[in-house]
Predicted model as a PDB file, atoms N, CA, C, CB and O in Angstrom, pLDDT in the B-factor column:
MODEL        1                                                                  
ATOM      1  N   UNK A   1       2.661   0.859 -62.618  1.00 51.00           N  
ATOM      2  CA  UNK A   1       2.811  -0.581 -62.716  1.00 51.00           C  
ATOM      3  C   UNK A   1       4.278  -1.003 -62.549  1.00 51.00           C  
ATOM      4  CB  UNK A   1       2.268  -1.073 -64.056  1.00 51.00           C  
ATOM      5  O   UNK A   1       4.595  -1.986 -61.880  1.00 51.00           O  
ATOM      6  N   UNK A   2       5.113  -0.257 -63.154  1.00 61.00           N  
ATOM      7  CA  UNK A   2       6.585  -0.750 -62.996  1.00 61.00           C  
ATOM      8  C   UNK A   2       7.167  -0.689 -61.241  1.00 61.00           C  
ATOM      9  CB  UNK A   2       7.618   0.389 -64.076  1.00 61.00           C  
ATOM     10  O   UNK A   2       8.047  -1.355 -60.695  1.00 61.00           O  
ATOM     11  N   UNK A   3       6.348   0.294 -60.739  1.00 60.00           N  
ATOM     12  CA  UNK A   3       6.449   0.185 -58.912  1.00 60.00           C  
ATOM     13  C   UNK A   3       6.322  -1.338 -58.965  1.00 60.00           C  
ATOM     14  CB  UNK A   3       4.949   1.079 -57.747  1.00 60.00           C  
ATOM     15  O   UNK A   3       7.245  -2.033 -59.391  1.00 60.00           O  
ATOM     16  N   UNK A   4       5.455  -1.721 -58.637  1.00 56.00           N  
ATOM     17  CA  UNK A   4       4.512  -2.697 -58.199  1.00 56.00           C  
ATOM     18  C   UNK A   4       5.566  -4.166 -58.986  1.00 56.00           C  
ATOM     19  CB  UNK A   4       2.584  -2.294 -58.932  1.00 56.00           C  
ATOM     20  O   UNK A   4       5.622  -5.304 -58.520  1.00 56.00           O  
ATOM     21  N   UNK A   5       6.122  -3.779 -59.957  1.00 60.00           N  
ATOM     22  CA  UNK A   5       6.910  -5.157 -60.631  1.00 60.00           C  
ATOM     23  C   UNK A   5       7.803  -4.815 -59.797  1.00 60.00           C  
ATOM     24  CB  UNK A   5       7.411  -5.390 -62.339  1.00 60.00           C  
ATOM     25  O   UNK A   5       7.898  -5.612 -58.863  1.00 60.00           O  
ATOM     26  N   UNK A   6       8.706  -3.685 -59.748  1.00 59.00           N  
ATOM     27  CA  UNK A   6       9.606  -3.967 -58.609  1.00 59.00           C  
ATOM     28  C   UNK A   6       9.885  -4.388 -57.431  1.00 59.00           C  
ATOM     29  CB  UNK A   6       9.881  -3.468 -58.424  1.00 59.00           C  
ATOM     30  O   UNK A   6      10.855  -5.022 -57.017  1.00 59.00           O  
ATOM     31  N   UNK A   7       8.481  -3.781 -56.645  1.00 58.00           N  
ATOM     32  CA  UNK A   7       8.236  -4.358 -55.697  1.00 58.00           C  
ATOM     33  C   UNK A   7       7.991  -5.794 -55.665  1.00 58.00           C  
ATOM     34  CB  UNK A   7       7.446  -3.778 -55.300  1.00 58.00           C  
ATOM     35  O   UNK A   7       8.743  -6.324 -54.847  1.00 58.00           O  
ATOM     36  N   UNK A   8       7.426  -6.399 -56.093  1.00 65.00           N  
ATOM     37  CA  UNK A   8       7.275  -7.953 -56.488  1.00 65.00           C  
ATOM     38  C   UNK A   8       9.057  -8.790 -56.920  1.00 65.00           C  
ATOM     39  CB  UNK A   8       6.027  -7.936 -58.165  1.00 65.00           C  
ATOM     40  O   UNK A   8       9.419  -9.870 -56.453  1.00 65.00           O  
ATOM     41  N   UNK A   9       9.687  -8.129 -57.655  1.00 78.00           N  
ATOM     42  CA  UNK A   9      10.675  -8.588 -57.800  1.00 78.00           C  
ATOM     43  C   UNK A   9      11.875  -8.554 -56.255  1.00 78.00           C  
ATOM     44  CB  UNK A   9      11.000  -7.875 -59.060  1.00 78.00           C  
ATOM     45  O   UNK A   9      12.755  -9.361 -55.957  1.00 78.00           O  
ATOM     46  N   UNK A  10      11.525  -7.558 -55.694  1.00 78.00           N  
ATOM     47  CA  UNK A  10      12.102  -7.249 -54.391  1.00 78.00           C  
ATOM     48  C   UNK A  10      11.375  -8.354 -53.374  1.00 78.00           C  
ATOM     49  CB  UNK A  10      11.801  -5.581 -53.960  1.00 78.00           C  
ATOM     50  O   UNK A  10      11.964  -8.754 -52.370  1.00 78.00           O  
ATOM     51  N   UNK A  11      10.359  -8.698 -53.644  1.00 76.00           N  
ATOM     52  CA  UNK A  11       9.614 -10.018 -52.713  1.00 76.00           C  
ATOM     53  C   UNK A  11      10.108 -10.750 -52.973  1.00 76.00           C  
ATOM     54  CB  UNK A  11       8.326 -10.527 -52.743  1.00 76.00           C  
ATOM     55  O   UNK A  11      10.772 -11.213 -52.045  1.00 76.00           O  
ATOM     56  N   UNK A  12      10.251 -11.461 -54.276  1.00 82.00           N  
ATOM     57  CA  UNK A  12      10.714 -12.737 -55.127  1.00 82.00           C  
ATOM     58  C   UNK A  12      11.958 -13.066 -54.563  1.00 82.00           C  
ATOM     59  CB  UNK A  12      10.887 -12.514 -56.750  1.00 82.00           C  
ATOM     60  O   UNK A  12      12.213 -14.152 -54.041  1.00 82.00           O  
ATOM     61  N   UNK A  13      12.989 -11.796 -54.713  1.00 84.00           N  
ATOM     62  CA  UNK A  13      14.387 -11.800 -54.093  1.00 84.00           C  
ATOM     63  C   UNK A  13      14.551 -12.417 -52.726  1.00 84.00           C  
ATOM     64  CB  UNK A  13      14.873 -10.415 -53.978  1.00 84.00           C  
ATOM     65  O   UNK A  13      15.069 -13.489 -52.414  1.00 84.00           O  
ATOM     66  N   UNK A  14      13.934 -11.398 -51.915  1.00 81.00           N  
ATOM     67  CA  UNK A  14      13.836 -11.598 -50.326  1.00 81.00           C  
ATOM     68  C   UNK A  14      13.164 -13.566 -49.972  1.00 81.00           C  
ATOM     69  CB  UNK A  14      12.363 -10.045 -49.649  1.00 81.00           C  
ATOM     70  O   UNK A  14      13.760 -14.215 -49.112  1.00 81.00           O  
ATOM     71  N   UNK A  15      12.195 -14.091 -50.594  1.00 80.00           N  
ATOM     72  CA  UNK A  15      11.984 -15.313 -50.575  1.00 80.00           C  
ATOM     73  C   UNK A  15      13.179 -16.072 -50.723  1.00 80.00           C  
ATOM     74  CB  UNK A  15      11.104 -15.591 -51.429  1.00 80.00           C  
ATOM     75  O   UNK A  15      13.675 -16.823 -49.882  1.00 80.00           O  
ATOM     76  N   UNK A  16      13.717 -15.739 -52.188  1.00 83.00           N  
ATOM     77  CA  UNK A  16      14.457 -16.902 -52.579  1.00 83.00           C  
ATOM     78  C   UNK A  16      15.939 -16.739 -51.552  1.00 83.00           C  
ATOM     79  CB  UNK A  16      14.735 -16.869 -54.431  1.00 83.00           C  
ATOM     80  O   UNK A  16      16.736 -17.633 -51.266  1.00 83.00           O  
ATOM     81  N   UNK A  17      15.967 -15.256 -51.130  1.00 84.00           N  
ATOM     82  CA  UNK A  17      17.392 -15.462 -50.240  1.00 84.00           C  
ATOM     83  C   UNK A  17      17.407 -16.279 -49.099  1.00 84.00           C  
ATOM     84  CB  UNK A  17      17.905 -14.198 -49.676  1.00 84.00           C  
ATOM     85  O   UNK A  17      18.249 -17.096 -48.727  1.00 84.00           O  
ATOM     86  N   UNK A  18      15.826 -15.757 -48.364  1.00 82.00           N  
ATOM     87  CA  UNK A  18      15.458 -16.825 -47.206  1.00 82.00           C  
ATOM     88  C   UNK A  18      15.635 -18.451 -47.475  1.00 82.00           C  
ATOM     89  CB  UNK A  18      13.887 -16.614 -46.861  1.00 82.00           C  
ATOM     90  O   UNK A  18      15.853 -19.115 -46.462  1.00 82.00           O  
ATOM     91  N   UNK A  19      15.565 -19.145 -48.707  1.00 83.00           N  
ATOM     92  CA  UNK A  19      14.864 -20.197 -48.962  1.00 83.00           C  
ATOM     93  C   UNK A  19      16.087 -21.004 -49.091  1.00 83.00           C  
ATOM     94  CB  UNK A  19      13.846 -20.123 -50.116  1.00 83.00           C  
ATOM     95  O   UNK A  19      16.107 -22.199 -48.796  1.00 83.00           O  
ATOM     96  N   UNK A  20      17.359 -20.196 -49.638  1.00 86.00           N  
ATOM     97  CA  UNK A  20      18.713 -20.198 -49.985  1.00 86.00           C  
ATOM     98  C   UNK A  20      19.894 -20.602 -48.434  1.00 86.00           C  
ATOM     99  CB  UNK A  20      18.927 -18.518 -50.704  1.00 86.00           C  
ATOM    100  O   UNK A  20      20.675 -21.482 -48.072  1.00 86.00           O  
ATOM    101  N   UNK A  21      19.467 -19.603 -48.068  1.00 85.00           N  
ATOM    102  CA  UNK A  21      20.101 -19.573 -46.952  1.00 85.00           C  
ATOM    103  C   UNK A  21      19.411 -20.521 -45.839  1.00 85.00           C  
ATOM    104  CB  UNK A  21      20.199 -18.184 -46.582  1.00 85.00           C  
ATOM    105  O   UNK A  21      19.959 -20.822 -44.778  1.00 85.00           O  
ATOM    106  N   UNK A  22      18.498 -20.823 -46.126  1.00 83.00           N  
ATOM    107  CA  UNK A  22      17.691 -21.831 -44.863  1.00 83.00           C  
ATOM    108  C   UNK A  22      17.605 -20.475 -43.345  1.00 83.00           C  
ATOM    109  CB  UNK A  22      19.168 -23.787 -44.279  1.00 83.00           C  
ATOM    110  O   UNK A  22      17.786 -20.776 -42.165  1.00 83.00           O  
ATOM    111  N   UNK A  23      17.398 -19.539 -43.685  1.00 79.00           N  
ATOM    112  CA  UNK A  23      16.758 -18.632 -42.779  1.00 79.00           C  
ATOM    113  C   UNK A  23      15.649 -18.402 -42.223  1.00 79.00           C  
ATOM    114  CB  UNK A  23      16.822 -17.861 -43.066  1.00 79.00           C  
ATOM    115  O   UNK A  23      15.349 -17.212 -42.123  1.00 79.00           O  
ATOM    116  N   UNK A  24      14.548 -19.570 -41.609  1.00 78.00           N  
ATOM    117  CA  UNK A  24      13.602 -19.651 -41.230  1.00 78.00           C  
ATOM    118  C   UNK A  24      13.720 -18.747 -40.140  1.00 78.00           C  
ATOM    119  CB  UNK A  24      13.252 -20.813 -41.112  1.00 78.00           C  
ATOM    120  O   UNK A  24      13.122 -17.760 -40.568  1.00 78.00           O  
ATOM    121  N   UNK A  25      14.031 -18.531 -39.249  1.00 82.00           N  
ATOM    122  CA  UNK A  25      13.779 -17.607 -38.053  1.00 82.00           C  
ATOM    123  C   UNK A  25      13.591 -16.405 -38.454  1.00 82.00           C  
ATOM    124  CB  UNK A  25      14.791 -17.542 -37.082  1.00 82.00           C  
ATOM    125  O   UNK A  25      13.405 -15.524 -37.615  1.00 82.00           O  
ATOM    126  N   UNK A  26      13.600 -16.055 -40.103  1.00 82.00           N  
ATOM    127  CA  UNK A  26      13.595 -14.825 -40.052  1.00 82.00           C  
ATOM    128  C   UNK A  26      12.393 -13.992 -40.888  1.00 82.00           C  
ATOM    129  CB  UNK A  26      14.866 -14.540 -40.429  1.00 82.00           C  
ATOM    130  O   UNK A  26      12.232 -12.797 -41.137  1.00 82.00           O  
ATOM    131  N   UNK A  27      11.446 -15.508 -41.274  1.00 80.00           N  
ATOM    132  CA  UNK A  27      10.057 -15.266 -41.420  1.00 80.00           C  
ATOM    133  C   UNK A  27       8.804 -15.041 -40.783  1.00 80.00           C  
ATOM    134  CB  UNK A  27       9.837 -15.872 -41.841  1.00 80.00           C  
ATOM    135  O   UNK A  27       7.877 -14.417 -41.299  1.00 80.00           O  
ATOM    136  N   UNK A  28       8.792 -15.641 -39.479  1.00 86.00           N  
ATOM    137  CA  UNK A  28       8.088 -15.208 -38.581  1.00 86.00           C  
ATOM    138  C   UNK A  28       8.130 -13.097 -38.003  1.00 86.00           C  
ATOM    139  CB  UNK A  28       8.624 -16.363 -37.507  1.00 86.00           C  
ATOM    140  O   UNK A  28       7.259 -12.427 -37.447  1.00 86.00           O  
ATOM    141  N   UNK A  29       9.246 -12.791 -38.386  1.00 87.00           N  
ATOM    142  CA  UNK A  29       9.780 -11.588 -38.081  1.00 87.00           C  
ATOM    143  C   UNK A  29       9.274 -10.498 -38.861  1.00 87.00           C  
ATOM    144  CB  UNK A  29      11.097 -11.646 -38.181  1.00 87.00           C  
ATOM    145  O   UNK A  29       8.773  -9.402 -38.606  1.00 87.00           O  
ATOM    146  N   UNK A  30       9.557 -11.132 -39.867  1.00 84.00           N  
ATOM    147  CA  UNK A  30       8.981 -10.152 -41.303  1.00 84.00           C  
ATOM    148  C   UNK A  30       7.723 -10.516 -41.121  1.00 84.00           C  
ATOM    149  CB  UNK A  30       9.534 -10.512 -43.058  1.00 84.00           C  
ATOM    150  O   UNK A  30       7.262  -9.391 -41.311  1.00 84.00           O  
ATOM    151  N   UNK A  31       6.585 -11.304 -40.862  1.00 85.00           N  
ATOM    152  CA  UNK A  31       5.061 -11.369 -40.400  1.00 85.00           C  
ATOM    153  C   UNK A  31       4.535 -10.498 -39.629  1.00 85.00           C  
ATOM    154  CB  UNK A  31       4.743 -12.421 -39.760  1.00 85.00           C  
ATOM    155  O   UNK A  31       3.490  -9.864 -39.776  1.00 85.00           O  
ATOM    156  N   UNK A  32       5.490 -10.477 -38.579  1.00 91.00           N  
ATOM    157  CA  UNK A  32       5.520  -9.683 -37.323  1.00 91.00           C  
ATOM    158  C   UNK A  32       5.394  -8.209 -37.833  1.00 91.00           C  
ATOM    159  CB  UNK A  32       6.919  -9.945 -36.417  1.00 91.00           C  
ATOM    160  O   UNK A  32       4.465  -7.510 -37.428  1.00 91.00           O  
ATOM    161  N   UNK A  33       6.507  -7.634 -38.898  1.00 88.00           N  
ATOM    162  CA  UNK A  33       6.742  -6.662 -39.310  1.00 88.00           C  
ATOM    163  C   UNK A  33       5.312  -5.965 -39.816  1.00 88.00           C  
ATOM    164  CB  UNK A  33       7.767  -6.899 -40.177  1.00 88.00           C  
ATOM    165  O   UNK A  33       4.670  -4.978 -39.459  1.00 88.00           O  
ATOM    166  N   UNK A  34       5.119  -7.201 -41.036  1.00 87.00           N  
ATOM    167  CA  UNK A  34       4.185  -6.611 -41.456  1.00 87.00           C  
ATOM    168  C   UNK A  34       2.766  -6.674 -40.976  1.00 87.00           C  
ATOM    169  CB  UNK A  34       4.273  -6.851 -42.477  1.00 87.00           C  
ATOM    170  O   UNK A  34       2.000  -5.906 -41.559  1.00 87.00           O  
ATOM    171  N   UNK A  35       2.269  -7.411 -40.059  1.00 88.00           N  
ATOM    172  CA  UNK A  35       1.356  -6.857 -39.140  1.00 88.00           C  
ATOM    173  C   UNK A  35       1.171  -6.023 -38.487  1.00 88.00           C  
ATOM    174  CB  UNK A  35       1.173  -7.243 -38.586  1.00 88.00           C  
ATOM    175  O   UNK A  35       0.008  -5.803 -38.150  1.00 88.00           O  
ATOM    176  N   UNK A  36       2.180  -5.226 -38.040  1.00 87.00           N  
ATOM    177  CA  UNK A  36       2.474  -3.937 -37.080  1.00 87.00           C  
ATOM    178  C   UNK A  36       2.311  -3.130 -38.022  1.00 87.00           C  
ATOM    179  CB  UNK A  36       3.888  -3.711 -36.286  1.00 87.00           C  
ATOM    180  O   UNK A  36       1.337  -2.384 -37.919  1.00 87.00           O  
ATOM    181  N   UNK A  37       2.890  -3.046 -38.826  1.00 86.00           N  
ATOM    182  CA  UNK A  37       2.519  -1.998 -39.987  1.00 86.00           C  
ATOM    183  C   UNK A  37       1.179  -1.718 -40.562  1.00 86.00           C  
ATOM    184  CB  UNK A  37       3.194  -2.336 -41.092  1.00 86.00           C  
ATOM    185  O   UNK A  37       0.759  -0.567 -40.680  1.00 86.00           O  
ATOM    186  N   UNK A  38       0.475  -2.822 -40.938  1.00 84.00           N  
ATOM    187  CA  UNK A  38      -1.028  -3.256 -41.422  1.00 84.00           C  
ATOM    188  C   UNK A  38      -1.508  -2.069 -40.186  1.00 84.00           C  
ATOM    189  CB  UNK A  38      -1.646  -5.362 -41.205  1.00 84.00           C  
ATOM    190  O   UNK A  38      -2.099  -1.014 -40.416  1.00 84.00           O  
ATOM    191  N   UNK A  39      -1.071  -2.579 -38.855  1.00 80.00           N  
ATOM    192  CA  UNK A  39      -2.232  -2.046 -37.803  1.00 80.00           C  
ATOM    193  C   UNK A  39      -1.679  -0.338 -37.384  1.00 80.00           C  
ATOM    194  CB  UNK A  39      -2.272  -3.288 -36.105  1.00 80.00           C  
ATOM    195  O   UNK A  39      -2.234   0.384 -36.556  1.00 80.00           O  
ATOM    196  N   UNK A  40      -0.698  -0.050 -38.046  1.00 80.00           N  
ATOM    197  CA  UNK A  40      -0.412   1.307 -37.944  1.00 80.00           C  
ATOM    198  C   UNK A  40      -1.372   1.878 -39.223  1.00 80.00           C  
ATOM    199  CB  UNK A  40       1.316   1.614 -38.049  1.00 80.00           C  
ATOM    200  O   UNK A  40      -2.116   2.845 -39.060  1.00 80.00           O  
ATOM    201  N   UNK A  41      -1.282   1.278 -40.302  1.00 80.00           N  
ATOM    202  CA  UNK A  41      -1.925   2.345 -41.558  1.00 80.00           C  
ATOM    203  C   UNK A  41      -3.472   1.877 -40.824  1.00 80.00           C  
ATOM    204  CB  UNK A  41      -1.568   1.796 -43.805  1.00 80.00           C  
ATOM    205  O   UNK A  41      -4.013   2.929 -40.482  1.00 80.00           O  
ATOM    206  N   UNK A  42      -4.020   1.142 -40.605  1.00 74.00           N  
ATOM    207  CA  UNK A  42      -5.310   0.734 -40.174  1.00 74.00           C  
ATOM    208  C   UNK A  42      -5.779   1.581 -39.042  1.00 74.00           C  
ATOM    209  CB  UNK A  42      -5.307  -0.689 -39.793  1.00 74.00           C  
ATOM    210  O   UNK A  42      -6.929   1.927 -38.770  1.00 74.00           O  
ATOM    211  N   UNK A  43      -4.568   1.867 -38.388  1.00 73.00           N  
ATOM    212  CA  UNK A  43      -5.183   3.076 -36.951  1.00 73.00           C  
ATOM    213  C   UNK A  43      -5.455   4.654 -37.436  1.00 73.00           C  
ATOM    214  CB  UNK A  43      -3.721   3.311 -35.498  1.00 73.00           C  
ATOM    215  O   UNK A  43      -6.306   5.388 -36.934  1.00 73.00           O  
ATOM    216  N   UNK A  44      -4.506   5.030 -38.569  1.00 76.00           N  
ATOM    217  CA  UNK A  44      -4.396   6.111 -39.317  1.00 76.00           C  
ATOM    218  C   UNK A  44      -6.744   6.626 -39.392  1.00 76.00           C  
ATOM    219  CB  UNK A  44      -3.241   5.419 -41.215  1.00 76.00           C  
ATOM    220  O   UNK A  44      -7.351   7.687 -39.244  1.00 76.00           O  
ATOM    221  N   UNK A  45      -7.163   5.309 -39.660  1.00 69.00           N  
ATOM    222  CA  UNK A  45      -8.605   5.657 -40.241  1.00 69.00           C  
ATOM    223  C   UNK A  45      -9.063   5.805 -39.058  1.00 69.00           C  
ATOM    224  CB  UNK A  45      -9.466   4.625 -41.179  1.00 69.00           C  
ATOM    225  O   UNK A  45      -8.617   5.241 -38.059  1.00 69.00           O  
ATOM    226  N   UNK A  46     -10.241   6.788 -39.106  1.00 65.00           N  
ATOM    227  CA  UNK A  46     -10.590   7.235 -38.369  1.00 65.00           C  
ATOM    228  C   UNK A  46     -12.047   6.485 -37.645  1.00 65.00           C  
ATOM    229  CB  UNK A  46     -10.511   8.372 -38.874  1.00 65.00           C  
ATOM    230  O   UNK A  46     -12.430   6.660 -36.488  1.00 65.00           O  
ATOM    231  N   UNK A  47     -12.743   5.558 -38.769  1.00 71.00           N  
ATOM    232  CA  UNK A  47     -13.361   4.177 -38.371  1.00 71.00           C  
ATOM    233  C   UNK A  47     -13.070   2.990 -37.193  1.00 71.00           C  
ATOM    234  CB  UNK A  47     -13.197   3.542 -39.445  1.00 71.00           C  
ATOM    235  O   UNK A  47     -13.672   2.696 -36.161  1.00 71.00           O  
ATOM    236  N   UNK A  48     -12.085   2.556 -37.723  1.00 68.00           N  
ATOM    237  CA  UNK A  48     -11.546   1.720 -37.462  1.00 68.00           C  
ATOM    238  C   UNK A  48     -10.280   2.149 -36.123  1.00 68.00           C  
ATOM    239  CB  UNK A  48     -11.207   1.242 -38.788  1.00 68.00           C  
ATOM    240  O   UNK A  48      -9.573   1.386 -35.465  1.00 68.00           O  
ATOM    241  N   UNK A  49     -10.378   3.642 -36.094  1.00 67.00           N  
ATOM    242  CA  UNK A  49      -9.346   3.830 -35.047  1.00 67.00           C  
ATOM    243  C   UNK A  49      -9.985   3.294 -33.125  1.00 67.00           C  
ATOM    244  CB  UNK A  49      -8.952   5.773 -35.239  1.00 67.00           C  
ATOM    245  O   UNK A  49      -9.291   2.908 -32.183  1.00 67.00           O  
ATOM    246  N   UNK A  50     -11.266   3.469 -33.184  1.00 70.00           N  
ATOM    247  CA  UNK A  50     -11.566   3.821 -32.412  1.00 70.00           C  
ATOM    248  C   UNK A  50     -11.637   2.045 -31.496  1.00 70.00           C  
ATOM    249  CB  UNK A  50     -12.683   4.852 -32.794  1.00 70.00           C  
ATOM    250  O   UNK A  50     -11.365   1.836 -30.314  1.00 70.00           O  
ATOM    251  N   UNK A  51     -12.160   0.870 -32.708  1.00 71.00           N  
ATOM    252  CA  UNK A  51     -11.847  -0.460 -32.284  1.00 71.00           C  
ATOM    253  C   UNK A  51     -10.579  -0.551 -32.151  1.00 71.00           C  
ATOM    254  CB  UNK A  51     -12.275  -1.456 -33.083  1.00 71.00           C  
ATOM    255  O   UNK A  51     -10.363  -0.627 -30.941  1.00 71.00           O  
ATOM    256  N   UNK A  52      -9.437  -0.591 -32.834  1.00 67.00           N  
ATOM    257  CA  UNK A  52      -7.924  -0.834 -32.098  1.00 67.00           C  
ATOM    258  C   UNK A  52      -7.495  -0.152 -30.803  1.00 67.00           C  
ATOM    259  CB  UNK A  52      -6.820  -0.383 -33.043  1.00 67.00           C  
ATOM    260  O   UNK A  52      -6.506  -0.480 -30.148  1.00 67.00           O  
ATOM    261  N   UNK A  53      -8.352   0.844 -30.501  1.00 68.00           N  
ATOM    262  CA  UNK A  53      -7.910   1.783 -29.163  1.00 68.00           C  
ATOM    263  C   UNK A  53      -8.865   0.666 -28.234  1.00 68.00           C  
ATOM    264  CB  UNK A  53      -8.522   3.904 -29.141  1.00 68.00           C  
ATOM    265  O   UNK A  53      -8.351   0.779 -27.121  1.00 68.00           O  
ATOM    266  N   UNK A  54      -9.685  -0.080 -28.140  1.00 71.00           N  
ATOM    267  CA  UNK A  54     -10.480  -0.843 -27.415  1.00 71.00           C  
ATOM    268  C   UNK A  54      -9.361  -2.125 -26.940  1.00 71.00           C  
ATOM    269  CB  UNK A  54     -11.868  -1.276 -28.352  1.00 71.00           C  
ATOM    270  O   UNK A  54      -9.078  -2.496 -25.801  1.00 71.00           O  
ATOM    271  N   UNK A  55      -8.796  -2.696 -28.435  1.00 69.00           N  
ATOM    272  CA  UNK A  55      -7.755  -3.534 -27.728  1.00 69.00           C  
ATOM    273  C   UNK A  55      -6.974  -3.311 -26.942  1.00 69.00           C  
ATOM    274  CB  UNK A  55      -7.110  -3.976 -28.266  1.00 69.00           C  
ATOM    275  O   UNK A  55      -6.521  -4.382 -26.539  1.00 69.00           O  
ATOM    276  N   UNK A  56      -6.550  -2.527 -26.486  1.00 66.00           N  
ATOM    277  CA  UNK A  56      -5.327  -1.407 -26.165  1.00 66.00           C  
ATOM    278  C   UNK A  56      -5.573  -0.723 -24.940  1.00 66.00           C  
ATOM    279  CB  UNK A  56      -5.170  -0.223 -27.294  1.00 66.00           C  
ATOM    280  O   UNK A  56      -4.784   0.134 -24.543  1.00 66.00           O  
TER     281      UNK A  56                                                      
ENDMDL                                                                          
END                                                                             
């Protein structure tokens, strides 16, 4: 559990720096990020590998 607060506190951070700084261009990016990532652990399965190789 203390992962998971950190991690959350490391989100909290990263928001409020964006929000601070008026760094909008750099949210779309981190979306970006983490969609690519989503669809890397998502290709990992062996289900689901075989529909992302269809997009592709």
């Amino acid at each position: 559990m203390r992962i998971m607060a950190k991690n959350r506190t490391m989100v909290g951070e990263t928001l409020q720096f964006l929000w601070k700084r008026k760094a909008w261009w750099l949210i779309p990016t981190i979306v970006v990020l983490i969609l690519v990532s989503a669809l890397i652990i998502a290709s990992q399965s062996s289900t689901l590998s075989a529909f992302i190789y269809a997009l592709f």
